[in-house]
SEPAZA-998606 format. One record per residue (C-alpha): residue in three letters; x, y, z. Coordinates in steps of 0.05 Angstrom, whole numbers, plus 5000, padded with zeros to 4 digits. Last residue first. Layout:
ALAXYZ
...
//
This chain:
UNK895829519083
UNK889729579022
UNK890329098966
UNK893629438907
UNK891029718843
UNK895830008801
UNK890030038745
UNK883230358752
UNK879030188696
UNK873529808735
UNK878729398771
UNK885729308737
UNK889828908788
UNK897428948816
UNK901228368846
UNK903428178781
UNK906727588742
UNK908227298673
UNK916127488688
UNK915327228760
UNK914226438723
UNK908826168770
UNK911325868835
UNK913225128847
UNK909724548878
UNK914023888879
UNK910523328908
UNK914222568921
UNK909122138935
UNK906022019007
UNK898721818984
UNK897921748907
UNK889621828901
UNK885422198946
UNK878022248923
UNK874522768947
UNK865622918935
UNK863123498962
UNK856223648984
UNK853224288996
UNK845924509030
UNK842425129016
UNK838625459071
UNK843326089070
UNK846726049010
UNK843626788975
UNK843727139033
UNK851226949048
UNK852426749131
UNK845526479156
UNK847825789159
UNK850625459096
UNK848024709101
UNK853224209108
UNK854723489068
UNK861523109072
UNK864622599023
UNK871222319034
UNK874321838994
UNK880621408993
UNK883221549060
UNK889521009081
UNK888220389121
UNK891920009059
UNK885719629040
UNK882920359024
UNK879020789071
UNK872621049052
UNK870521679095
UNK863321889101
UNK861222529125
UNK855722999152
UNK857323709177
UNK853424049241
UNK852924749255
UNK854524899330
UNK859025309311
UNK855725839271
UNK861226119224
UNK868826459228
UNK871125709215
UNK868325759151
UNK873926279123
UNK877325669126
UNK884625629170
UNK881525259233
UNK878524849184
UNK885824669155
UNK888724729226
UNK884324139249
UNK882623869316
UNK878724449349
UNK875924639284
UNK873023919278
UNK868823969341
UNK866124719332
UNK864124589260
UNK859924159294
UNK860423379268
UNK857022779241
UNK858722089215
UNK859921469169
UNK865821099170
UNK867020559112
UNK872619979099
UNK868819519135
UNK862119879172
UNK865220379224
UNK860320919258
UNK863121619263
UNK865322059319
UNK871721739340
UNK873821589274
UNK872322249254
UNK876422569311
UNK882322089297
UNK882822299216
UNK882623039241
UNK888222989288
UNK892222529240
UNK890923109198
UNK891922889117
UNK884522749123
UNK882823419111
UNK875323509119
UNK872624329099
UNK872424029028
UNK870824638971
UNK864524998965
UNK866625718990
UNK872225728943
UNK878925448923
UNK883026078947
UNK879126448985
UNK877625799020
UNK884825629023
UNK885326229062
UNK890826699041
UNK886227239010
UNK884627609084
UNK892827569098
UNK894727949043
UNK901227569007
UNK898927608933
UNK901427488880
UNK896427538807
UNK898527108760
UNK897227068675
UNK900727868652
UNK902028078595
UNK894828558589
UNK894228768666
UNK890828238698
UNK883128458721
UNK879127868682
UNK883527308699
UNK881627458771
UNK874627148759
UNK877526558736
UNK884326538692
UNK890526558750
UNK891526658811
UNK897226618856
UNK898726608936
UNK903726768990
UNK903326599060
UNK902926789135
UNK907326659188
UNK910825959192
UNK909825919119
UNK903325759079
UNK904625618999
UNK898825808946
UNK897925588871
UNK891425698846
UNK887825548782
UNK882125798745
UNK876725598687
UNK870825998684
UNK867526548712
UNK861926218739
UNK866225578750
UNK865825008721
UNK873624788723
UNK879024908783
UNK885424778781
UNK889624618842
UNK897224758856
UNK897624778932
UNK903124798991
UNK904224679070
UNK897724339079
UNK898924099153
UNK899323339150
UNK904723359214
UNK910623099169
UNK909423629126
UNK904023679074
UNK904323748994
UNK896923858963
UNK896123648887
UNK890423848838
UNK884123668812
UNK877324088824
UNK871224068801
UNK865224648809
UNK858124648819
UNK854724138800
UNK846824238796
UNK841423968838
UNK834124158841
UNK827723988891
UNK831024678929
UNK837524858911
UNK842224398918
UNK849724528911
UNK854523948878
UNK862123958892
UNK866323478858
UNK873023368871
UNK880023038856
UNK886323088894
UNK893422788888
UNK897022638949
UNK903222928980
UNK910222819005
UNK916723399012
UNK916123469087
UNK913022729120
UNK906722469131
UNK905921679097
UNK907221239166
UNK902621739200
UNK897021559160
UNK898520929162
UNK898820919242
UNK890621319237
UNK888620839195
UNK889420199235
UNK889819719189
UNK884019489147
UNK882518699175
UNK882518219113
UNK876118089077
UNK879218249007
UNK885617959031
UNK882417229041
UNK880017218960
UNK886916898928
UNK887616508994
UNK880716168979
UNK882116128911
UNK889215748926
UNK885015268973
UNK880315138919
UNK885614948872
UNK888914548916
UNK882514138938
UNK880914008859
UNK887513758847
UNK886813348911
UNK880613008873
UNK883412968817
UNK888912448844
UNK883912098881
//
């Protein structure tokens, strides 16, 4: 008798041990929210993979740490970027109430710094979007958006701890500042992006993975179809993005041999 309650306990303790794997996911839109607030982040890594035809070749990763406001509006970046055509970069940008400022460093802009120099600043409008920034391929989803998080809820299919779904461009732009913000926003709105989100036990966004095909924008794109693969890691720590040393930066360029070179206005 006596082994056989041992045996019942034990079994009973297993049980509980395994219940929270099955428990409910909270509502992630309330965690979310419970997370958002000036001074918090998350941590970012992502994989972006372009296929061309029958073949498939990664394009670019990126890790790096976004700081949002209590609103999850991106209000600061630090990201680095490897596998690049130019090779590897980084970017450091800040948005204020009007506007921004930006930095660059190594990449394709590494090549124009005046000899001293690591950062190009920059505070002209057209270069402020994050797409500018990051690059064409980068994730157009940000789940920091309670906004954005509610619209793919709404328009994706929940299995457990997964949501899988499509959009316009025209649908999330409407919700999201961050798309809003893209230089993709500018493109054919009725064309449609893919996801799935994975939410963690915790009702927060582990994963997002989206898929779109470039519309007839860039002649060489047009046809091809993206997908980038986020992970979000350390929701709501503290984040503290600073700016480049000044001494080690410039907001002048050496294009083609002509130095001074300023952005126009």
């Amino acid at each position: 008798m006596r082994r056989m309650i041992t045996t019942l306990v034990v079994c009973g303790a297993l049980l509980t041990g395994v219940a929270p794997a099955h428990a409910v996911i909270k509502d992630p839109v309330q965690a979310l929210k419970a997370v958002l607030a000036p001074g918090r982040g998350m941590h970012v890594t992502e994989t972006t993979t372009l296929m061309e035809g029958a073949a498939e070749r990664t394009e670019r990763r990126r890790e790096g740490t976004f700081a949002f406001d209590a609103e999850g509006r991106i209000t600061a970046l630090d990201v680095r970027t490897t596998g690049g055509e130019y090779g590897p970069e980084r970017a450091i940008g800040f948005n204020h109430d009007i506007g921004g400022t930006s930095y660059q460093s190594g990449g394709r802009i590494g090549k124009w710094l005046k000899k001293g120099k690591t950062w190009w600043k920059d505070s002209h409008q057209l270069h402020l979007w994050h797409t500018e920034l990051l690059g064409y391929d980068e994730q157009l989803i940000n789940p920091a958006e309670p906004a954005t998080l509610a619209a793919l809820l709404k328009h994706g299919q929940r299995d457990g701890d997964t949501v899988t779904g499509t959009l316009t461009f025209k649908e999330l732009v409407r919700v999201s500042r961050w798309a809003q913000h893209s230089t993709h926003g500018q493109w054919d709105q009725e064309a449609e992006l893919s996801y799935t989100v994975t939410l963690t036990p915790a009702g927060l966004v582990g994963r997002v993975r989206s898929t779109f095909t470039f519309p007839d924008v860039f002649e060489e794109l047009t046809g091809r179809t993206l997908y980038v693969d986020t992970r979000y890691h350390e929701w709501g720590e503290k984040v503290s993005i600073k700016a480049p040393d000044a001494r080690r930066t410039t907001t002048e360029l050496c294009i083609e041999g002509l130095c001074n070179w300023r952005l126009p206005g």
